[in-house]
Phi, psi and omega in degrees: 000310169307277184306354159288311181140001189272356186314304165317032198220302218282129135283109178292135157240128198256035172283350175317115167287306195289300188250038164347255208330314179267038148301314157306318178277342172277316187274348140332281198304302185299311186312325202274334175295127194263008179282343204223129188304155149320307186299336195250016188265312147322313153298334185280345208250359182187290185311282194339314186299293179321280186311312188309307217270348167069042171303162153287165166267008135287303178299340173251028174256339160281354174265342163278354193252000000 
């Protein structure tokens, strides 16, 4: 997805009901892909989300503090 040009696109979801533990172990997986910039580690992992959801920069900035 990402060498297509979809890195703005992608959300991480943390809805796993079944296996809670391997949440930690999916944003693992993302911090650590040595394939994906820091900037796009983030998006996937928060902005994309921020943006989807039409936070302020107020609200993500209480979300940072």
């Amino acid at each position: 997805m990402v060498n297509a040009g979809f890195e703005k696109r992608i959300l991480f979801g943390s809805d796993n009901m079944v296996w809670p533990q391997s949440i930690g172990v999916a944003i693992d997986n993302i911090n650590d892909a040595p394939f994906l910039s820091p900037s796009q580690k983030r998006d996937i992992l928060f902005n994309n989300a921020a943006r989807f959801l039409r936070l302020s920069k107020e609200q993500i900035q209480q979300m940072h503090e």
